[in-house]
C-alpha positions as CSV (number, residue, x, y, z in Angstrom):
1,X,0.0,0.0,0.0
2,X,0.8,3.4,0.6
3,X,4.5,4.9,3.2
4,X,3.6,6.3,6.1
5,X,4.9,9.3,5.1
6,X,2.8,9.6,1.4
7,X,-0.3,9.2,4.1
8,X,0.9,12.2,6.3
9,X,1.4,13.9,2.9
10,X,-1.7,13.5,2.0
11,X,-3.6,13.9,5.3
12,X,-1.5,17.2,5.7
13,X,-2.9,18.1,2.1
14,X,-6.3,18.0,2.2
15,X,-5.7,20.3,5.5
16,X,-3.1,22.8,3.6
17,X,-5.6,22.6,0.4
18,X,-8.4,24.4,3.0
19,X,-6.5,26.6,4.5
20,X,-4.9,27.8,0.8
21,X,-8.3,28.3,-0.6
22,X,-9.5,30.0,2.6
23,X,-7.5,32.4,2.1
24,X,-7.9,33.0,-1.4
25,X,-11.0,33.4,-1.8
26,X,-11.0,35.4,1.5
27,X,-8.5,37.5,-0.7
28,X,-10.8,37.6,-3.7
29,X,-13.8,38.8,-2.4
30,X,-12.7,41.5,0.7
31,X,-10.7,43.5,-2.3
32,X,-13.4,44.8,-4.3
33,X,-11.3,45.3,-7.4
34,X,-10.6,41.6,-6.9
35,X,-14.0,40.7,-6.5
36,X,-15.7,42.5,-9.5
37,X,-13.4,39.2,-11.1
38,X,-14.8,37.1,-9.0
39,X,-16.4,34.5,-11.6
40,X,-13.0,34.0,-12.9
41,X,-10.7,34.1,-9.9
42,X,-12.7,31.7,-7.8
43,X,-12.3,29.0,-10.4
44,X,-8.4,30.1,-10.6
45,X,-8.2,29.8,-6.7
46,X,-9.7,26.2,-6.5
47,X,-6.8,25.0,-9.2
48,X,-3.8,27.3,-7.4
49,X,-5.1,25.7,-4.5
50,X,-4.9,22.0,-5.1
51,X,-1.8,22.4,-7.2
52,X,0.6,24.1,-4.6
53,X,-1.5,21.8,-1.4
54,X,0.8,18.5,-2.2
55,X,3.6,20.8,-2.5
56,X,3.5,22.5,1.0
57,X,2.2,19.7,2.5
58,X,4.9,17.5,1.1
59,X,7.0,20.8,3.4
60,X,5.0,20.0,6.2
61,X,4.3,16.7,6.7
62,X,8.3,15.5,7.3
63,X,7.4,17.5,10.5
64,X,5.0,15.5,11.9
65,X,7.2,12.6,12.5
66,X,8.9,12.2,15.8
67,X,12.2,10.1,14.1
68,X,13.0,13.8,12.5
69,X,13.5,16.1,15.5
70,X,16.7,15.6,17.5
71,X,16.9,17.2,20.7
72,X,18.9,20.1,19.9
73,X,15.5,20.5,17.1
74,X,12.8,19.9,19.8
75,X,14.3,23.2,21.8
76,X,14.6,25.5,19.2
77,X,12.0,24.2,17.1
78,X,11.5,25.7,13.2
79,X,10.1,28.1,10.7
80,X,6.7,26.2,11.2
81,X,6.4,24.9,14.9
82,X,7.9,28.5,16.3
């Protein structure tokens, strides 16, 4: 079947997909210029959205596994767990 880490890829992408078209649609239709365009940026937000999702979630998801933080990581932690 499928690695444990292509199932925390995808779990983490179907996450990062909502959150990435949250905002973009938030972003389409609070900037009015944006959303007198808003029958063709919607459509443009869903594709942007599930195309860079794998991406960043492929970012992410190494993360999530405890085998990949040393101590020396878990005190200082990174860009994404602060």
């Amino acid at each position: 079947m499928f690695s444990t880490d292509t199932w925390l890829v995808i779990v983490c992408s179907l996450s990062t997909n909502a959150v990435l078209f949250g905002t973009g649609v938030v972003t389409v239709l609070s900037v009015p210029a944006l959303a007198a365009h808003a029958i063709y940026l919607i459509p443009a937000v869903v594709v942007a959205s599930l195309a860079l999702s794998p991406v960043a979630a492929s970012w992410i998801a190494p993360r999530m596994r405890l085998r990949n933080w040393g101590r020396r990581d878990w005190r200082e932690g990174d860009v994404i767990s602060g």
